[in-house]
N, CA, C and O atoms as CSV, one atom per row, in Angstrom:
chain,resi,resn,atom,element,x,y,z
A,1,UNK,N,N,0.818,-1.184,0.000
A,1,UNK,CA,C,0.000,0.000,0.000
A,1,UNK,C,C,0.872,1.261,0.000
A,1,UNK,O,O,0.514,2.342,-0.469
A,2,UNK,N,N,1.754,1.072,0.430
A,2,UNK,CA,C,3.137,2.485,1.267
A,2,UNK,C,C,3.445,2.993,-0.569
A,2,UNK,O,O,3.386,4.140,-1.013
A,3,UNK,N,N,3.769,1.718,-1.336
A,3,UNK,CA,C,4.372,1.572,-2.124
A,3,UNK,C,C,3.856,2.265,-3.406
A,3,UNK,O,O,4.027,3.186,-4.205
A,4,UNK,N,N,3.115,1.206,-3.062
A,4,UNK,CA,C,1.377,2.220,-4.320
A,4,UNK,C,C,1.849,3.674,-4.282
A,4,UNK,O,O,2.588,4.199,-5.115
A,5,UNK,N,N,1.198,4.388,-2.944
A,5,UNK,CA,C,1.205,5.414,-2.719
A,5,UNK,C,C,2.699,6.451,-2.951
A,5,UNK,O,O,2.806,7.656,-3.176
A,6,UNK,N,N,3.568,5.531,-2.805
A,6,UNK,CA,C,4.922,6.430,-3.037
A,6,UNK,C,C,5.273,6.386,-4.890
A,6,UNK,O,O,6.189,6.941,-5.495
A,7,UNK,N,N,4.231,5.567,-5.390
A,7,UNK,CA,C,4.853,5.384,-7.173
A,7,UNK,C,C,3.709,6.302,-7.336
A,7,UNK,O,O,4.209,7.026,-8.197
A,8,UNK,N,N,2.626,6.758,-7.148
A,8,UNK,CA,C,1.760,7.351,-7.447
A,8,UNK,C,C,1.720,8.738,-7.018
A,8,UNK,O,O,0.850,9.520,-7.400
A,9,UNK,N,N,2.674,9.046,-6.215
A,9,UNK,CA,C,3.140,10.339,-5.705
A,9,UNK,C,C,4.339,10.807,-6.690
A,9,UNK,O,O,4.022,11.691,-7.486
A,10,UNK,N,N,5.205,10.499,-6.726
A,10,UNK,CA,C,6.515,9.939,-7.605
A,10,UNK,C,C,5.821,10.551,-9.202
A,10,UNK,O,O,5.874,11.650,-9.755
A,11,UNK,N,N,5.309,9.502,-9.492
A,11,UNK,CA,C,4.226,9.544,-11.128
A,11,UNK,C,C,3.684,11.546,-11.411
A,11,UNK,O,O,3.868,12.302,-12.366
A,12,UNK,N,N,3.204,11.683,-10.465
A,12,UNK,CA,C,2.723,13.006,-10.796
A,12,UNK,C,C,3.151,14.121,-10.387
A,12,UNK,O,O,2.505,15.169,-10.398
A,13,UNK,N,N,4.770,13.911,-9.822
A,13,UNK,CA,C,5.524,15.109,-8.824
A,13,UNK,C,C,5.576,16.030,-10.621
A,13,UNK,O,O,5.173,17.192,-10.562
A,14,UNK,N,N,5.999,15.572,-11.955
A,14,UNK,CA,C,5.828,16.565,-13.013
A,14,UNK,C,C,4.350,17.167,-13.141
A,14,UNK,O,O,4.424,18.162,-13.862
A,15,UNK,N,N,3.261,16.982,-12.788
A,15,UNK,CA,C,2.484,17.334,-13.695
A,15,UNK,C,C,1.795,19.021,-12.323
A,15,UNK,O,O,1.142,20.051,-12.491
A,16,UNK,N,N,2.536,18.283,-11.036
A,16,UNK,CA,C,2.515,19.041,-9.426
A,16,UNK,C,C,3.189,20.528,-10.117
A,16,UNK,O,O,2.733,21.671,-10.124
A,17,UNK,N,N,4.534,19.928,-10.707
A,17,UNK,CA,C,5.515,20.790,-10.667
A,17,UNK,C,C,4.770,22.036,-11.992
A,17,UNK,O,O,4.642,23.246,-11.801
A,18,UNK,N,N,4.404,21.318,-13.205
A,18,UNK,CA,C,4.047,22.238,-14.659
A,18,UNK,C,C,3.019,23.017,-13.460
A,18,UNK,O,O,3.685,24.022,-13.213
A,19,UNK,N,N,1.816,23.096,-12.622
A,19,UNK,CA,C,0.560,23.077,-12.499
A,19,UNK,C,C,1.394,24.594,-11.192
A,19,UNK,O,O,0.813,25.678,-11.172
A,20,UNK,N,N,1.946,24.506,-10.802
A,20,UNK,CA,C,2.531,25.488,-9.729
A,20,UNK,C,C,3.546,26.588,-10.652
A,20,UNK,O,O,3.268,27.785,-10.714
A,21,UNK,N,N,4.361,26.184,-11.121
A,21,UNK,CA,C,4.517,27.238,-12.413
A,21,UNK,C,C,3.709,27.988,-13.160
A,21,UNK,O,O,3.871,29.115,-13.629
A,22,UNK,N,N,2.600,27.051,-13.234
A,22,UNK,CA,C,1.619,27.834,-14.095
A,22,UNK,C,C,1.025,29.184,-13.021
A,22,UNK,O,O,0.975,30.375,-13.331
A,23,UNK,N,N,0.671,28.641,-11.880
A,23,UNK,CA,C,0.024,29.329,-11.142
A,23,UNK,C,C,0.677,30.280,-10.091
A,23,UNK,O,O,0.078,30.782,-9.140
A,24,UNK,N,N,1.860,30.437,-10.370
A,24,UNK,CA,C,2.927,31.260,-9.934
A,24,UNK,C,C,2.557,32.270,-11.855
A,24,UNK,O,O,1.468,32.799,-12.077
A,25,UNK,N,N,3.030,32.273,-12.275
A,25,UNK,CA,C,3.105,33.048,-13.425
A,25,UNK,C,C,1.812,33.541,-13.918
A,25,UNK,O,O,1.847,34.511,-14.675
A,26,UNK,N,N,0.544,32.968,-13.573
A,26,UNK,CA,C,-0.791,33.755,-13.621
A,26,UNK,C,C,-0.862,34.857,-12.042
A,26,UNK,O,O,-1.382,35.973,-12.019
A,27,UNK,N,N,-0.388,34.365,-11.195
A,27,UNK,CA,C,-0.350,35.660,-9.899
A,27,UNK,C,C,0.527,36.252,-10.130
A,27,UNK,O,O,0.535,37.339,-9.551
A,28,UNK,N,N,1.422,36.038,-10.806
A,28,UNK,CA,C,2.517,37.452,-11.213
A,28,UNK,C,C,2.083,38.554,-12.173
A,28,UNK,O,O,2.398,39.743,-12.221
A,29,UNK,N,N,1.301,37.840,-12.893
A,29,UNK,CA,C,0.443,38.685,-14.106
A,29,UNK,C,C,-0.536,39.244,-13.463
A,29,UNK,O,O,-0.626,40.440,-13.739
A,30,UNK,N,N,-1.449,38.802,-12.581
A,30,UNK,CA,C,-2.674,39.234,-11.841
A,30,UNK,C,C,-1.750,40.509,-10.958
A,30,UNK,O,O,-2.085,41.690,-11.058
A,31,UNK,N,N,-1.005,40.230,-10.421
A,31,UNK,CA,C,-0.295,41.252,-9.630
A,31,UNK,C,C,0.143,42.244,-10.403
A,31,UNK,O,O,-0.375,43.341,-10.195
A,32,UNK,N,N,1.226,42.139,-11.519
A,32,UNK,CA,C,1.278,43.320,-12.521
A,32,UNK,C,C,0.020,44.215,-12.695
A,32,UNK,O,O,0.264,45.406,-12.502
A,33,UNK,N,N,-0.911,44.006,-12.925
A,33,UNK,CA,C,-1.964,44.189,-13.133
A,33,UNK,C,C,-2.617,45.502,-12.790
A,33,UNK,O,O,-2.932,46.566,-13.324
A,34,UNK,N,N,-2.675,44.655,-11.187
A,34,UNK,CA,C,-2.965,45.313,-10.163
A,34,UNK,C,C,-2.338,46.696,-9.711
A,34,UNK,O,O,-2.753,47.849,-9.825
A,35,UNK,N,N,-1.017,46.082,-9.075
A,35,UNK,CA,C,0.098,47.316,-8.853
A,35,UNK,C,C,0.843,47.626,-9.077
A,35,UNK,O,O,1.577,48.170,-8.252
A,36,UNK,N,N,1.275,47.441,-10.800
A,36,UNK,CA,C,1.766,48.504,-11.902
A,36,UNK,C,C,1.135,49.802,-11.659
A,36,UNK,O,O,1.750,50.693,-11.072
A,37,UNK,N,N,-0.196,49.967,-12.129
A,37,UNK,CA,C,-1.205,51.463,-11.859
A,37,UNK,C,C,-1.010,52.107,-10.523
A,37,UNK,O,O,-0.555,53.250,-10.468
A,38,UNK,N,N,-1.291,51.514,-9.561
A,38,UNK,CA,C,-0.542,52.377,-8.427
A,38,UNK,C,C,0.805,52.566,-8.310
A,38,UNK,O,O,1.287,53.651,-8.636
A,39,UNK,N,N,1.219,52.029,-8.059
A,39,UNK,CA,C,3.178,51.867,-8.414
A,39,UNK,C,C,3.341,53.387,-9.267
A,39,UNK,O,O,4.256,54.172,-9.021
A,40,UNK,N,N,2.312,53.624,-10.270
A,40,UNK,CA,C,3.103,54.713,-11.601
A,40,UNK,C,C,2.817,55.970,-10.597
A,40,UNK,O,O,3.776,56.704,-10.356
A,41,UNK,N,N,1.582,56.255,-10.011
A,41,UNK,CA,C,0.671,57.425,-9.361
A,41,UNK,C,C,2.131,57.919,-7.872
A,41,UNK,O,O,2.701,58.933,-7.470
A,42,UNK,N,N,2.109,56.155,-7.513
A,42,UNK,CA,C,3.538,57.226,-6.389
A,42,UNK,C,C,4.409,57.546,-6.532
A,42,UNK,O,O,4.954,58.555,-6.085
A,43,UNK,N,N,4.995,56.315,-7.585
A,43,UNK,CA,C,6.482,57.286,-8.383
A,43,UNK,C,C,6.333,58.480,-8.736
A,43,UNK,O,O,7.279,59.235,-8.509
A,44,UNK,N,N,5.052,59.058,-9.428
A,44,UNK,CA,C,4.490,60.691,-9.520
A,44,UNK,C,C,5.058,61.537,-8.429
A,44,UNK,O,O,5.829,62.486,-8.287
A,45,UNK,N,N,4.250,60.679,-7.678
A,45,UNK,CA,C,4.271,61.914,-6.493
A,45,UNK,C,C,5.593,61.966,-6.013
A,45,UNK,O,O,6.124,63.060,-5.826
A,46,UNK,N,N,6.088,61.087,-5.830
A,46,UNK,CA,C,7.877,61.010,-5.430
A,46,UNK,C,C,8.590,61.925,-5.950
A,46,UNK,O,O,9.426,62.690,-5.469
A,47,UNK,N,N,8.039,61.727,-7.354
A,47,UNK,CA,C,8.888,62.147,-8.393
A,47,UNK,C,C,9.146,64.120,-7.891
A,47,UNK,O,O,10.065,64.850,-7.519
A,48,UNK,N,N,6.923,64.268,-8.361
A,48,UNK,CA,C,7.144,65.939,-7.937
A,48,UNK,C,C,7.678,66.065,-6.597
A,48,UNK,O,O,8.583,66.898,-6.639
A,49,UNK,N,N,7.516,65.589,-5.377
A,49,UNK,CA,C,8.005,65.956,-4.345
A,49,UNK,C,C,9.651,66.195,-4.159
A,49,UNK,O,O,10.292,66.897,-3.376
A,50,UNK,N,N,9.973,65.444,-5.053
A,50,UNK,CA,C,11.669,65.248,-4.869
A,50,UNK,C,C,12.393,66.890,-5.882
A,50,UNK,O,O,13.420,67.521,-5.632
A,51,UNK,N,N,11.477,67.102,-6.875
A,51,UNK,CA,C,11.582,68.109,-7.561
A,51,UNK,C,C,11.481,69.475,-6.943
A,51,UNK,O,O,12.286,70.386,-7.136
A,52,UNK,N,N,10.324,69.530,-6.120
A,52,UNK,CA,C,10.173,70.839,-5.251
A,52,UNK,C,C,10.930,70.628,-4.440
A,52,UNK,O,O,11.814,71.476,-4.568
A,53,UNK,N,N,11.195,69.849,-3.463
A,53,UNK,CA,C,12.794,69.898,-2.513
A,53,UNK,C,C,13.625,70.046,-3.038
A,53,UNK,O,O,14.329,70.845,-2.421
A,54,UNK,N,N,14.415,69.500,-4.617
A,54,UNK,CA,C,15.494,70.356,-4.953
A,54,UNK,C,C,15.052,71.712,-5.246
A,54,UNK,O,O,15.789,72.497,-4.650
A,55,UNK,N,N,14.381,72.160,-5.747
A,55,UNK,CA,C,14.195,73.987,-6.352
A,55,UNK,C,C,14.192,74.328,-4.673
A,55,UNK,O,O,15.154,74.989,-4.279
A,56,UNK,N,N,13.466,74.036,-3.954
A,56,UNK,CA,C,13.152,74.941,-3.003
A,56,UNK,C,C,14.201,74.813,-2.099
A,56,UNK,O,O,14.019,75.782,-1.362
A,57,UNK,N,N,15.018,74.327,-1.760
A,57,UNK,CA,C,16.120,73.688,-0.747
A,57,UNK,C,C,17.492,74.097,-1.090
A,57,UNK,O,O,18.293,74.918,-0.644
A,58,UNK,N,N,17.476,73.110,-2.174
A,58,UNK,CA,C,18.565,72.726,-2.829
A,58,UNK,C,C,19.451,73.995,-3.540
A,58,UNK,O,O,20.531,74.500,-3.234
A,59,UNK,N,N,18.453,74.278,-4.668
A,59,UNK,CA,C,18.913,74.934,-5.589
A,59,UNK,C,C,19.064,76.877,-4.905
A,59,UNK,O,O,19.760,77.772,-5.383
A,60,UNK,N,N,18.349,76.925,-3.978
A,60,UNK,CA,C,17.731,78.264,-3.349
A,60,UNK,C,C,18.379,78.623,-2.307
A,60,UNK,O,O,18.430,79.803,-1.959
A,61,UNK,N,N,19.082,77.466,-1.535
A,61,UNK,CA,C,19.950,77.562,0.477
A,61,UNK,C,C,21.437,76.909,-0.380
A,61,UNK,O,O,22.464,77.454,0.027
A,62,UNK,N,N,21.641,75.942,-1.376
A,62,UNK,CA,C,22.803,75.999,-1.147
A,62,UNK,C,C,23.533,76.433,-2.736
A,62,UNK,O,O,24.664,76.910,-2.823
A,63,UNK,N,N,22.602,76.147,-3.969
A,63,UNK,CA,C,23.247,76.778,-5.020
A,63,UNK,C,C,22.775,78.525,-5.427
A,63,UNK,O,O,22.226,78.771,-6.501
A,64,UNK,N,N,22.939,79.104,-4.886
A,64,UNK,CA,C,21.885,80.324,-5.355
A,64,UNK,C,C,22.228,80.710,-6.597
A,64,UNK,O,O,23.296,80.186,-6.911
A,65,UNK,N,N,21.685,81.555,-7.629
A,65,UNK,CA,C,21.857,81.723,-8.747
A,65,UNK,C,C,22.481,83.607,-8.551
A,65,UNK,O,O,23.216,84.231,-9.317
A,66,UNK,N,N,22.076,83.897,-7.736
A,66,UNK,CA,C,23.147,85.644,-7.746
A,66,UNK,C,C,24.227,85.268,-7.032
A,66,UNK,O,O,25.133,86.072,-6.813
C-alpha cells in the first residue's frame, strides 16, 4: 500500500511541478496588473516631491543663482 502510494506520488511530482509554475506566473500577471497602476501614481508623487525639494532647498539655500 506504502508503495502504491509512493509510485503514485513519484508519477505526478511533473504534472505538481508544470501546475505550480503555471500558477505562480498567472499571480505574477494578476499582480502586474494590479500594482503597476498604483506603483506609476507614487512614483508621480515622489517624483514631484523630490523636484520641489530640490528647487526649493537645494537649488535656493545651497546653489543660489546671484
Amino acid at each position: 500500500m506504502i508503495q502504491y502510494l509512493w509510485f503514485k506520488l513519484n508519477e505526478r511530482k511533473g504534472e505538481l511541478g508544470i501546475g505550480t509554475i503555471i500558477s505562480v506566473a498567472i499571480a505574477i500577471i494578476v499582480a502586474g496588473f494590479v500594482l503597476i497602476p498604483g506603483m506609476r501614481g507614487f512614483a508621480q508623487t515622489v517624483m514631484n516631491s523630490m523636484d520641489s525639494w530640490w528647487q526649493n532647498t537645494i537649488e535656493s539655500s545651497i546653489f543660489p543663482s546671484s
